[in-house]
C-alpha positions as CSV (number, residue, x, y, z in Angstrom):
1,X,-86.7,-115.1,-22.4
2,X,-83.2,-114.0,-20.4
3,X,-80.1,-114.5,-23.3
4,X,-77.2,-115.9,-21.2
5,X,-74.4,-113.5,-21.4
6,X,-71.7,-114.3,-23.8
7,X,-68.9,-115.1,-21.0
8,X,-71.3,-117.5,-19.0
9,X,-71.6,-119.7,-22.0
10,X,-68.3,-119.9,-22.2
11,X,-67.4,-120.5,-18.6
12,X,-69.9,-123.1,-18.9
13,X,-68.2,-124.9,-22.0
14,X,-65.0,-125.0,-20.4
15,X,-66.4,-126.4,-17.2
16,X,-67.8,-129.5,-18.8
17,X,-64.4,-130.3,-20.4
18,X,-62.6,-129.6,-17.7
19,X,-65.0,-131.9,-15.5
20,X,-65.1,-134.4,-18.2
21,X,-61.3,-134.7,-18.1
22,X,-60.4,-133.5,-21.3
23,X,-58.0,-131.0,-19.5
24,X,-56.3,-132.8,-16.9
25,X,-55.3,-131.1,-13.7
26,X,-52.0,-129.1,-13.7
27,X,-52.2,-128.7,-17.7
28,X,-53.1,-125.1,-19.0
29,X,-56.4,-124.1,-21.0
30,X,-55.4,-122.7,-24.1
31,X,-54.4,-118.8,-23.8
32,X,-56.7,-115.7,-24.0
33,X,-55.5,-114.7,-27.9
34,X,-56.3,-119.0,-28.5
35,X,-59.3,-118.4,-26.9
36,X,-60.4,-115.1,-28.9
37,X,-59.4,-117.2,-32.2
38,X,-61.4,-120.4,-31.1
39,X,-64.6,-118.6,-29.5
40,X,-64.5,-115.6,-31.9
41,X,-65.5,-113.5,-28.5
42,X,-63.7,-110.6,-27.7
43,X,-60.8,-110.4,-24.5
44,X,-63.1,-108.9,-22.3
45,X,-65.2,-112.1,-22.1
46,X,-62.5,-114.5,-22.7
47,X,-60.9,-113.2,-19.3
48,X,-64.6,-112.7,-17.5
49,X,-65.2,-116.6,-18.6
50,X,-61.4,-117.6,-16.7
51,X,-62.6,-115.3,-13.6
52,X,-65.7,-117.4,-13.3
53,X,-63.8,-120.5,-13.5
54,X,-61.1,-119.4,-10.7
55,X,-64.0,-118.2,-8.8
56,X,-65.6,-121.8,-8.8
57,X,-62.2,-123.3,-7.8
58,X,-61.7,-125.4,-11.6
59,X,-58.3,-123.1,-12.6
60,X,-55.6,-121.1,-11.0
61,X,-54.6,-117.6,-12.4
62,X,-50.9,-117.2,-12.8
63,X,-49.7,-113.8,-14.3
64,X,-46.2,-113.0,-15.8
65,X,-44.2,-115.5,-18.1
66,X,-45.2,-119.1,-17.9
67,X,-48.3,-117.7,-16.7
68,X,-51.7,-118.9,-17.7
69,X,-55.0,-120.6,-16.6
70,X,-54.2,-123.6,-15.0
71,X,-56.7,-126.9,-14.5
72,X,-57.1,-127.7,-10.9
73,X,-60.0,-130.4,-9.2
74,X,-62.7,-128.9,-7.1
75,X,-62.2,-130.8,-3.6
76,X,-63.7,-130.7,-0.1
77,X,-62.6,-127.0,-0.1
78,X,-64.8,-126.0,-2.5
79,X,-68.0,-127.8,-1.3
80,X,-67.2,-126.1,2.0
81,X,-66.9,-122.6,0.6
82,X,-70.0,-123.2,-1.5
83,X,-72.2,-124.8,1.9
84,X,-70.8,-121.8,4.2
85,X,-71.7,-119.2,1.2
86,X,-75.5,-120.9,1.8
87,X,-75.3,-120.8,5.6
88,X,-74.5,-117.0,5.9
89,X,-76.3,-115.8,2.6
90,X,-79.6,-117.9,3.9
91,X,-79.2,-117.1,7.2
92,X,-79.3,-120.2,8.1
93,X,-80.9,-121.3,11.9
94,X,-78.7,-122.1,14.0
95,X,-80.8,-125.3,15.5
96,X,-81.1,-126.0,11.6
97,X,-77.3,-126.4,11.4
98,X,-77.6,-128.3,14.7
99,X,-80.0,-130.7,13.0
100,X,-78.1,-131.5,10.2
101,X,-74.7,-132.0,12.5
102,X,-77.0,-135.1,14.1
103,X,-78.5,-136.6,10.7
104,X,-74.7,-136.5,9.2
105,X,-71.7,-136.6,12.1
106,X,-72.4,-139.9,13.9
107,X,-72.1,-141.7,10.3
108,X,-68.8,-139.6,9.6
109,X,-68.0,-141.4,13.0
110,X,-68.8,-144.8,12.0
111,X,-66.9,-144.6,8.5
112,X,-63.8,-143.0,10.5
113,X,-63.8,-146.4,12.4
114,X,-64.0,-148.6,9.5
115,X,-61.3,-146.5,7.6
116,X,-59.0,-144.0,10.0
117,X,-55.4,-144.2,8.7
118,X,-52.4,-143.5,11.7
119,X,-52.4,-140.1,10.3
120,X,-56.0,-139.5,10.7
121,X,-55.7,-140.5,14.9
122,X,-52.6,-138.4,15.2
123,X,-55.0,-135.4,13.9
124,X,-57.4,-136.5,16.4
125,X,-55.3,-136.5,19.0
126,X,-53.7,-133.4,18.5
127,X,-57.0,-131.9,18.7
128,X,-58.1,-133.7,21.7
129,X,-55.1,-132.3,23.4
130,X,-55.6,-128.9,22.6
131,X,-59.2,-128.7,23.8
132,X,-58.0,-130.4,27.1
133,X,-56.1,-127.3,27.6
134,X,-57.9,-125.4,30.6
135,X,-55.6,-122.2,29.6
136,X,-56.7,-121.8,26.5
137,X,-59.2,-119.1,25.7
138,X,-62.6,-119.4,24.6
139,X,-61.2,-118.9,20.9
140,X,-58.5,-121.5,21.2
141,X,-60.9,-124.1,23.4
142,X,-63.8,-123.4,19.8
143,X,-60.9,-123.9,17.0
144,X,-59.7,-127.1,18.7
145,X,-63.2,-128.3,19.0
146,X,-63.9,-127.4,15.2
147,X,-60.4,-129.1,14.2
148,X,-61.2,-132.4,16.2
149,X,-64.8,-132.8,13.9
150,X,-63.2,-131.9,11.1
151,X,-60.3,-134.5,11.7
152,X,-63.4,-137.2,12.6
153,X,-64.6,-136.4,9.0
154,X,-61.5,-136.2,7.4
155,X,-61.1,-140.0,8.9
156,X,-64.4,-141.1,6.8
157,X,-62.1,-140.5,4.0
158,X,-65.0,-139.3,2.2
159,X,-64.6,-135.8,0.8
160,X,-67.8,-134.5,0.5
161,X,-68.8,-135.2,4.2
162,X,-65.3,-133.6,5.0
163,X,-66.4,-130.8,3.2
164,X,-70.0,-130.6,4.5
165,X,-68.6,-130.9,8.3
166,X,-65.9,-128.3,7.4
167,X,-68.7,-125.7,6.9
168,X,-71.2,-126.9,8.9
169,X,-68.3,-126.8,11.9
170,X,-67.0,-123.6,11.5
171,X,-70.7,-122.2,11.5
172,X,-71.6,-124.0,14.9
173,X,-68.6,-122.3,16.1
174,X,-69.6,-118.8,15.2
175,X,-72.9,-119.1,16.8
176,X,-71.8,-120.5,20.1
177,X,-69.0,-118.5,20.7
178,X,-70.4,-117.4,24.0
179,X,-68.7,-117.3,27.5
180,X,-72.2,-118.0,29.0
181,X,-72.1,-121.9,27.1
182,X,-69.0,-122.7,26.8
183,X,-68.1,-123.2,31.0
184,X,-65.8,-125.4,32.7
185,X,-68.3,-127.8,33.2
186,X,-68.8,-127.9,29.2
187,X,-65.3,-128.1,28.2
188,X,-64.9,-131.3,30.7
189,X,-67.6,-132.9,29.3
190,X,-66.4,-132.1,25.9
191,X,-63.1,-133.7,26.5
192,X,-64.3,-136.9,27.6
193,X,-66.7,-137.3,24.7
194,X,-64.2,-136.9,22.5
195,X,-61.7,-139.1,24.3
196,X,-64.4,-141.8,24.2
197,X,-65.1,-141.3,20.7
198,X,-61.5,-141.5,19.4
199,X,-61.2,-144.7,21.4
200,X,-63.9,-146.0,19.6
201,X,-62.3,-145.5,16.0
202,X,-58.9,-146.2,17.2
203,X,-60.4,-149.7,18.2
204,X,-62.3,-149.9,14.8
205,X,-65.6,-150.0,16.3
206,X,-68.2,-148.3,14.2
207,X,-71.0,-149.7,16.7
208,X,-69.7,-147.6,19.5
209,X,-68.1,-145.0,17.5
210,X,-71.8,-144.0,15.9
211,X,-73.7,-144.7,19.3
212,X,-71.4,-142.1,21.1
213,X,-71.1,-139.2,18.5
214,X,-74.9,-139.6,18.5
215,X,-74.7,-139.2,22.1
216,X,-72.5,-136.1,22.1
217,X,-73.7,-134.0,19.3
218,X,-77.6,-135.0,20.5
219,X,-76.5,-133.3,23.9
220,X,-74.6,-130.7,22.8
221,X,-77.5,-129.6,20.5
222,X,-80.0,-129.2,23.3
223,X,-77.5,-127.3,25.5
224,X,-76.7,-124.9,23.2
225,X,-80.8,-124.7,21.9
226,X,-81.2,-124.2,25.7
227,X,-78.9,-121.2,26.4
228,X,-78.7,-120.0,23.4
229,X,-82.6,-118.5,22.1
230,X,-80.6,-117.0,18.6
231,X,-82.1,-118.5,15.7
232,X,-79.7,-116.9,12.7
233,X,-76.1,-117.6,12.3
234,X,-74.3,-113.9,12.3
235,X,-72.9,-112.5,9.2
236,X,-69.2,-110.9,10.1
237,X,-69.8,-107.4,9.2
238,X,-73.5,-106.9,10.1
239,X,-74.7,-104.9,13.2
């Protein structure tokens, strides 16, 4: 039987009170010589422990005087981070990711109708005017297109959807970065489903608003599957 090490026991104590609320965000976890005291564990695994705990997003190291380990709230960041760590360590498929955008995206839709805040459609429409750009580049056309889902899930006002779109997004966009897909033809027909889309939750009509994102991300998945024969998502670095 594996013996957990020392440090991971610890890390694991502080999570649960720090997810249980008993350290409320902002407020500082006792110091490294408290810690040592308490825990009876030497530095070394006192400060391995923290490093775990930054690492998973639940404190923020700050060094020098008035320095410590400080509470902070996982959010849609870190259930991003921890999806797109899946995506490129699995190697994930590419019409996988695809699959999952249609079970999950049109119901982001259909909640951004129901709750989309003036803020949310000014996001939206910041994005829909960058990807009508016909100067842009490939890069610029890809970022605006990620932004503009991201914005439609950020309007569910659900963070863990925001977060799973975040990742899922920003993988698509790796894996379709290619001049052969992305055409003129594409990027019209990109900008009018999106048009159509954020006319539907400006109105606050989560019937259309679902049926159309269905439409779009339905076929946009069978172009890319159609030009695109890859099936991994590249790891930056590899090759």
């Amino acid at each position: 039987m594996e013996v957990p090490k020392a440090s991971d026991v610890l890390a694991d104590e502080l999570r649960e009170r720090i997810l249980e609320g008993e350290f409320e965000e902002g407020t500082a976890l006792p110091t490294e010589r408290d810690l040592v005291t308490q825990t009876r564990m030497s530095r070394t695994t006192v400060r391995e422990a923290l490093r775990i705990l930054e690492v998973q997003g639940l404190v923020r190291i700050k060094a020098g005087r008035g320095g410590g380990a400080f509470v902070q709230r996982p959010g849609k960041d870190s259930v991003a981070s921890s999806v797109s760590l899946l995506i490129r360590g699995q190697q994930v498929r590419l019409a996988a990711l695809l699959e999952t955008r249609e079970a999950i995206e049109p119901y982001c839709a259909k909640l951004a109708a129901r709750h989309r805040t003036d803020a949310d459609l000014a996001r939206l429409d910041a994005a829909n005017k960058a990807i009508a750009d016909e100067d842009g580049s490939l890069a610029d056309f890809l970022q605006a297109n990620v932004d503009w889902h991201v914005a439609v899930a950020t309007a569910s006002h659900n963070e863990l959807l925001t977060g799973l779109m975040t990742a899922l997004s920003t993988a698509i966009y790796t894996a379709t970065e290619n001049e052969a897909f992305v055409d003129d033809e594409v990027r019209r027909t990109t900008v009018r489903a999106h048009k159509s889309i954020t006319t539907a939750i400006r109105a606050q009509d989560p019937d259309a608003a679902v049926r159309r994102m269905n439409r779009h991300v339905h076929a946009y998945a069978e172009a890319v599957l159609e030009v695109d024969e890859r099936t991994e998502i590249p790891v930056p670095g590899e090759g």
